[in-house]
C-alpha positions as CSV (number, residue, x, y, z in Angstrom):
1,X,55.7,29.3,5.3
2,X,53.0,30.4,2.9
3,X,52.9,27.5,1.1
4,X,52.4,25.5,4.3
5,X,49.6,27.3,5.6
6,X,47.9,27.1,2.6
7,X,48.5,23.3,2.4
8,X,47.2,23.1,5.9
9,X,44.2,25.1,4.5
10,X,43.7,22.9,2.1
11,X,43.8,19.4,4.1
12,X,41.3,21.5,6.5
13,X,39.1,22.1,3.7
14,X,39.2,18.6,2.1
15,X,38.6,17.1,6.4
16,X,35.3,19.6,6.3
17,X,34.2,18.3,2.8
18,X,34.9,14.6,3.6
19,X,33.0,14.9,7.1
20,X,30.0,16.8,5.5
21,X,29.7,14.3,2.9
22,X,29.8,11.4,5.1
23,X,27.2,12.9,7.5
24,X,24.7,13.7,3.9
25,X,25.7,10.2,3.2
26,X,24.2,8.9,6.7
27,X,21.2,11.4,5.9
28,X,20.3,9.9,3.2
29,X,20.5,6.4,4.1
30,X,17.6,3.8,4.1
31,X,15.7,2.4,7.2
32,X,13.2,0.5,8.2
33,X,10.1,2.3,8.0
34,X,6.6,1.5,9.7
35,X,3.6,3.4,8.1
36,X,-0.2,4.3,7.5
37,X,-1.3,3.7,4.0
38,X,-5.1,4.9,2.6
39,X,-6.9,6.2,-0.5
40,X,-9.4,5.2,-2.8
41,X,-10.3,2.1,-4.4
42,X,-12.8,1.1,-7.4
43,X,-13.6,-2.4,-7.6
44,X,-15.2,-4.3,-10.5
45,X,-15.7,-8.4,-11.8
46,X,-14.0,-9.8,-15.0
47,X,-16.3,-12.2,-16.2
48,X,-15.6,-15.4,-18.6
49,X,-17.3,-18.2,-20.5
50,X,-20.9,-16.8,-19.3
51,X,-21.7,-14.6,-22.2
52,X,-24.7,-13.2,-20.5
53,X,-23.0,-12.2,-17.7
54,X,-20.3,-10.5,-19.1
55,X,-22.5,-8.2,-21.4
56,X,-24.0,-6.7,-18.5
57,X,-22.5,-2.8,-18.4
58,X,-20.6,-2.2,-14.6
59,X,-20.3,0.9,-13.0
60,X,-16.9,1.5,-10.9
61,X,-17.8,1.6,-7.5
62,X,-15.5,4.0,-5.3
63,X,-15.1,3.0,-1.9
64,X,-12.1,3.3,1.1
65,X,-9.1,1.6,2.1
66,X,-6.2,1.6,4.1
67,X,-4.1,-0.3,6.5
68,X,-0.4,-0.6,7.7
69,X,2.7,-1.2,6.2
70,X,6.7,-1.6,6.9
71,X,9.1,-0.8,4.5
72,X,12.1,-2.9,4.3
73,X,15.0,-1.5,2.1
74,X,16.7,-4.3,0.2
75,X,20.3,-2.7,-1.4
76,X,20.0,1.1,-2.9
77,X,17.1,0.3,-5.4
78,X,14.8,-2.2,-3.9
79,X,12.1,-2.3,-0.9
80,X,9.9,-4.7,0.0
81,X,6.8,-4.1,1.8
82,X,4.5,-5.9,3.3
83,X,0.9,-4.8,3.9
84,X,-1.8,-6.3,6.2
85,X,-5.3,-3.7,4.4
86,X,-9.0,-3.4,4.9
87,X,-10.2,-3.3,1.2
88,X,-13.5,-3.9,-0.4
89,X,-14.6,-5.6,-3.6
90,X,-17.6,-5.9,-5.4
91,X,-19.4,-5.0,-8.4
92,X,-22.4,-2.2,-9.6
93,X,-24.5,-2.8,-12.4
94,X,-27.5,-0.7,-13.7
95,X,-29.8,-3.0,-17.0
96,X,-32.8,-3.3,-18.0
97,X,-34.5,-7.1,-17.6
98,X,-36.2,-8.6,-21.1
99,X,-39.5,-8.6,-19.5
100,X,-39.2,-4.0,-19.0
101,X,-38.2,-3.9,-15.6
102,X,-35.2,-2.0,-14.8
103,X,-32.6,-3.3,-12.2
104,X,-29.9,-1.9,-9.9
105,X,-27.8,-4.6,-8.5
106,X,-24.8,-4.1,-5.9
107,X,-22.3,-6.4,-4.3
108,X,-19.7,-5.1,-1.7
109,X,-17.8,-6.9,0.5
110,X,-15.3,-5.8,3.1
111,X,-11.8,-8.4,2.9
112,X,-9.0,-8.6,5.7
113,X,-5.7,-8.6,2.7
114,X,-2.0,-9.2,2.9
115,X,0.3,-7.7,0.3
116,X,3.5,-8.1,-0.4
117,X,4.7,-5.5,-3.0
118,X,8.0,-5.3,-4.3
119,X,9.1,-1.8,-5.4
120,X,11.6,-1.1,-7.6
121,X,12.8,2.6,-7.1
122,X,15.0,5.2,-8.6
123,X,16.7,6.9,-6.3
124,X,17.2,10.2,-7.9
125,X,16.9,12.2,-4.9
126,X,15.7,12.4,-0.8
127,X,12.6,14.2,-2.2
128,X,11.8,12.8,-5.2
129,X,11.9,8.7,-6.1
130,X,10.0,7.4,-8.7
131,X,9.4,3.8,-7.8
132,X,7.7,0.7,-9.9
133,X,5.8,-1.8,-7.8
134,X,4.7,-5.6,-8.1
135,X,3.3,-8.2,-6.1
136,X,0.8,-10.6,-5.0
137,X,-2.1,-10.5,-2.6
138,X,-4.3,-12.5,-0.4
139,X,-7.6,-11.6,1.7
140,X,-10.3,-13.4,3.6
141,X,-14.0,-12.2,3.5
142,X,-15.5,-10.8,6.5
143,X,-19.0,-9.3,5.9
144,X,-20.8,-7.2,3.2
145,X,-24.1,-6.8,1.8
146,X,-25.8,-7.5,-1.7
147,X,-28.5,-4.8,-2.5
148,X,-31.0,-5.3,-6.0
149,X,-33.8,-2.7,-6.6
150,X,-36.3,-3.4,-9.5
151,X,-38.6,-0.9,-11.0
152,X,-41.5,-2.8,-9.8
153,X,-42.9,-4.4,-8.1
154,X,-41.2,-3.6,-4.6
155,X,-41.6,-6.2,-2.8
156,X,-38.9,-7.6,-5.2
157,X,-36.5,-5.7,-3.8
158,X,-33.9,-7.4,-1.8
159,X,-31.3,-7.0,0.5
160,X,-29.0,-10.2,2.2
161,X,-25.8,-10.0,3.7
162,X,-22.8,-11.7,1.9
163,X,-21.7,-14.9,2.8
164,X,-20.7,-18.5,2.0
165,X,-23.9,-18.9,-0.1
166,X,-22.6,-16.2,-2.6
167,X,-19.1,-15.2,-2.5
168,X,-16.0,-17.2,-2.0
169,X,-14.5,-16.9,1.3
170,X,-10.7,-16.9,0.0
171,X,-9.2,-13.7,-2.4
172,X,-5.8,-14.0,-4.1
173,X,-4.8,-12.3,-6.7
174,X,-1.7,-9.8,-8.1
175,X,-1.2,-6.2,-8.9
176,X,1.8,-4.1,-9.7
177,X,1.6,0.0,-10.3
178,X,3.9,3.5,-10.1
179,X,4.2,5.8,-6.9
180,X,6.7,8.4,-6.0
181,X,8.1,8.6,-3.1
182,X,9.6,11.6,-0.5
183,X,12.3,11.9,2.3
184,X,11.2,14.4,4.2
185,X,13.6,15.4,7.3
186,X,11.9,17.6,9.8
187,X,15.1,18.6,12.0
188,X,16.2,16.0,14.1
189,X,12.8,14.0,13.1
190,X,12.0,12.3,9.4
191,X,9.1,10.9,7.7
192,X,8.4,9.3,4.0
193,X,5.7,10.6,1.8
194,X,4.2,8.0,-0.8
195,X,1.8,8.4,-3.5
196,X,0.8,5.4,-5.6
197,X,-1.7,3.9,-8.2
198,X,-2.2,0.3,-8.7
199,X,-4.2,-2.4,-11.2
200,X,-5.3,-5.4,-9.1
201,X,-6.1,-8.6,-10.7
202,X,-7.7,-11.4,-8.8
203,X,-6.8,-14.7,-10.0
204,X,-9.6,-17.1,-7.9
205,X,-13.1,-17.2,-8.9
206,X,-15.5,-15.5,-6.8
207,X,-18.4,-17.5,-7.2
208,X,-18.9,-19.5,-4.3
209,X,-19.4,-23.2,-3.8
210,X,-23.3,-23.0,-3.3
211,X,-23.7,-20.9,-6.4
212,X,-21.9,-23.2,-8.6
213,X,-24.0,-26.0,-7.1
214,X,-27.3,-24.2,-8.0
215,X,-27.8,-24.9,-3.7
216,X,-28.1,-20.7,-3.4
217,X,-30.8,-19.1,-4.4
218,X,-29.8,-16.4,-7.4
219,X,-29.8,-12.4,-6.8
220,X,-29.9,-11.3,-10.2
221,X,-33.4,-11.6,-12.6
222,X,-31.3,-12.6,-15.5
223,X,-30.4,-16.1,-15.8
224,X,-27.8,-17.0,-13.2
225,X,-26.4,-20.1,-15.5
226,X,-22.4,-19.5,-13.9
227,X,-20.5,-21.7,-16.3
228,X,-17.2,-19.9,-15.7
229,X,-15.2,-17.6,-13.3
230,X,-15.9,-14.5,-12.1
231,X,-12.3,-12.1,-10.8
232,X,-12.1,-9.0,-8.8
233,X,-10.6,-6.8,-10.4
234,X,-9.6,-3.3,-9.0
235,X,-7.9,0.2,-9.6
236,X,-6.4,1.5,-6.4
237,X,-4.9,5.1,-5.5
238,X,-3.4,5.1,-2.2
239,X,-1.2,8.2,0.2
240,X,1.2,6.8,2.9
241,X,2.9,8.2,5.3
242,X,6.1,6.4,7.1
243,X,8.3,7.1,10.0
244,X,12.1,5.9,9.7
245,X,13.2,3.9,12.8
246,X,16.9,5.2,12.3
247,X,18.9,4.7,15.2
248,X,19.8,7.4,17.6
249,X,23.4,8.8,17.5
250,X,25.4,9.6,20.4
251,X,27.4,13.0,20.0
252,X,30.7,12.7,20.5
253,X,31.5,16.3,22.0
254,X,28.7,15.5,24.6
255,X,30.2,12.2,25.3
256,X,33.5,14.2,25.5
257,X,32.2,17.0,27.7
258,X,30.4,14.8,30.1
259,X,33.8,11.8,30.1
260,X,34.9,11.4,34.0
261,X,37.9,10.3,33.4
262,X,39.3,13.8,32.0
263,X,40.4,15.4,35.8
264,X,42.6,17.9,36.9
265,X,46.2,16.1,37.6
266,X,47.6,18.8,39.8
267,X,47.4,22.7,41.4
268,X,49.1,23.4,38.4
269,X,46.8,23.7,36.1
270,X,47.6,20.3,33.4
271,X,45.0,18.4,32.8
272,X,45.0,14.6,31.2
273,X,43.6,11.4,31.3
């Protein structure tokens, strides 16, 4: 009798183990995600073929972003997701003209993107996955401003807004980067935690079709001559922050509890269905 009492214990035992590792199982399992994404980007141009141009020294610029995102989970390792992101892009230089005069020239424009990164992920826990990430971009421009101050004489000094006379109305480019990413349950409510830093490359020129005409006037003193491309370029540290849409459970013992069909039979107290 001892020996079947503890062989009952022992199937109980393996039933609790079995049930909580199914439910930790269901815990940890992968949905469809919709999130915020924001952070920090620093844009720059990658100049070619015009020597002039790129000997002039850039400063990073450090402006916003952010935008939405959906995370779609792809087997245990991979997720793709797409991005639709405000992001800006530009340039910042600071020389000094051959004639003396010193010059401060900045470009920022403001671009409607959508991503689509692939991230590659290691799962080693809820809390902590280490993730790689790749893929490719496109934006359209949608306003910005181009700002040159010169030493003297002021009246130089110009501001226009950025258009089709100086900046090419279609981006596209790639990127890839790290992150880590977080499972964070809160009770009966869970979010994902992602923290990410990124290399953008664009990969059309810039320069738009007036400028390469000669049909736009130039906004820099030295000598405009564009004989190749110019790429955005950009270094990009983003936070997002994701809400599963994991489908609601029933529980069974409420289901049970609140079942019709489980009535009294008779006065004499047996019960059925």
């Amino acid at each position: 009798m001892k020996r079947l009492y503890l062989f009952l214990l022992f199937l109980l035992g393996l039933g609790l183990t079995t049930e909580a590792q199914t439910y930790a199982n269901a815990q940890n399992k992968e949905y469809v995600s919709i999130g915020l994404t924001g952070g920090l980007n620093m844009p720059r141009m990658l100049y070619f073929q015009n020597t002039a141009l790129s000997k002039l020294p850039q400063n990073w610029l450090f402006t916003s972003m952010g935008g939405l995102f959906v995370e779609i989970p792809v087997g245990e390792m991979l997720i793709i997701a797409p991005e639709a992101v405000y992001v800006q892009r530009g340039l910042e230089t600071n020389y000094e003209h051959i004639s003396g005069m010193k010059v401060h020239y900045v470009m920022n424009a403001s671009y409607a993107d959508f991503r689509l990164p692939f991230e590659l992920r290691l799962p080693i826990s809820p809390f902590f996955q280490p993730y790689l990430t790749v893929g490719a971009e496109t934006g359209m421009r949608m306003f910005g401003m181009i700002h040159i101050d010169r030493t003297a004489p002021a009246e130089l000094d110009q501001t226009i807004e950025v258009g089709d006379a100086n900046l090419n109305l279609i981006h596209a480019g790639v990127f890839a980067g790290l992150g880590i990413r977080s499972r964070v349950n809160l009770g009966n409510f869970g979010l994902v935690l992602k923290l990410s830093a990124s290399y953008h490359q664009g990969l059309l020129d810039s320069y738009s079709k007036m400028e390469k005409e000669l049909s736009a006037d130039p906004m820099n003193v030295n000598a405009y001559n564009i004989s190749g491309y110019r790429l955005p370029q950009g270094i990009e540290v983003c936070l997002g922050i994701a809400v599963p849409l994991e489908p609601k459970h029933d529980d069974a013992c409420a289901s049970f509890s609140n079942n019709r069909r489980w009535v009294k039979r008779s006065n004499k107290g047996f019960y059925g269905f």
